[in-house]
N, C-alpha and C positions, 0 to 999 in steps of 0.2 A: 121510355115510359110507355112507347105502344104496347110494346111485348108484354112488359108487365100488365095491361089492363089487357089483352086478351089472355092473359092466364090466371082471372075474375070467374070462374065460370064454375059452377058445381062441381065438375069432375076433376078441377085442378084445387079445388080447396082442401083435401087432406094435405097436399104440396106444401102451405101456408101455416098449418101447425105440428104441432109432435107432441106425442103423449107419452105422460109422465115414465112408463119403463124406460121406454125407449131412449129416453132424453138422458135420465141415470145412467143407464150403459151405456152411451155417448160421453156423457162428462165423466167418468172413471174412467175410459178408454182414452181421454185427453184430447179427441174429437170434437170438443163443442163449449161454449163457453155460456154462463148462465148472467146476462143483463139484466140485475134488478131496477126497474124505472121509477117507479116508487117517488116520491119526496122526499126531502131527507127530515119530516114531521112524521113519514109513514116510518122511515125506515129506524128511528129511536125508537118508537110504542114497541116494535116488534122487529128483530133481527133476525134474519136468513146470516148466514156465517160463510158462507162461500159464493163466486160470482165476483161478477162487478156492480157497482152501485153506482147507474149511471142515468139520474132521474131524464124522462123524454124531454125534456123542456132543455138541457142543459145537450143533447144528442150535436147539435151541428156545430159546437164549439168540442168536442170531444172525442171524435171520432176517430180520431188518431192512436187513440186507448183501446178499440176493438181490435182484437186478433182476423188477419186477412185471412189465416191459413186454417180458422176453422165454423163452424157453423156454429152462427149464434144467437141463442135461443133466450127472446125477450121473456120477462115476464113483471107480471103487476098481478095484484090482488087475487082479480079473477081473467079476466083477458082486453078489457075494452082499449086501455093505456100500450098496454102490449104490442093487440094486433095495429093499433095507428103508427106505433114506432115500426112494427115489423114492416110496415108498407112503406115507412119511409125510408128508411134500410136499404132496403132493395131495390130503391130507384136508385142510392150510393153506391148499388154492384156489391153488398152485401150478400152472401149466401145466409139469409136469415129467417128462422120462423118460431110462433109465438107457444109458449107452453100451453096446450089445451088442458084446463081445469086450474090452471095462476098457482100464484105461489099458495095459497088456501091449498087446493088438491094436492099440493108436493108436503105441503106440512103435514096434510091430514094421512098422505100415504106411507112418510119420514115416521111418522108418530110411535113411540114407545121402541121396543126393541129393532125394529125398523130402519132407524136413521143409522144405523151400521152399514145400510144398502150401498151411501154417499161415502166416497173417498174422500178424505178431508187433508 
């Protein structure tokens, strides 16, 4: 837990998340896995189609479901749900960080001829 609060610090926080191209070419490359944390009240109104769906609350009875072999990139709406999981993660020895811009930024970048980017 020390390490990880000394790596709190402005110049280690891009470390902590990954933006939306990046994170695409990461999960089509088979390098990264996408944790939707979501409820599962969020996750009827509106489905993501790919990932795992593994709301934060339900994280330390489940964790057995994360792949160890790759990096995995939370995400929620916009980030708040996320980055809490992503911190808790990482105290588990997770290599893990949170989608910067949530699943909003991935839908709104997915959008219209677009979502051909994601390998399904």
């Amino acid at each position: 837990m020390q390490a990880f609060i000394k790596n709190v610090i402005p110049s280690e926080m891009n470390n902590m998340r990954i933006e939306i191209d990046e994170f695409i070419e990461l999960y089509n490359e088979g390098k990264c896995e996408l944790i939707d944390v979501r409820v599962p009240m969020e996750t009827k109104v509106w489905q993501v189609n790919f990932g795992l769906k593994i709301p934060a609350n339900e994280m330390p009875e489940r964790l057995d479901e994360l792949p160890k072999d790759k990096l995995i990139v939370v995400a929620c709406p916009k980030s708040d749900r996320s980055n809490m999981a992503r911190m808790w993660l990482a105290t588990q020895g997770f290599e893990v960080k949170y989608l910067s811009g949530g699943l909003l930024g991935l839908m709104e970048h997915l959008k219209g001829g677009k979502a051909k980017m994601i390998k399904l």
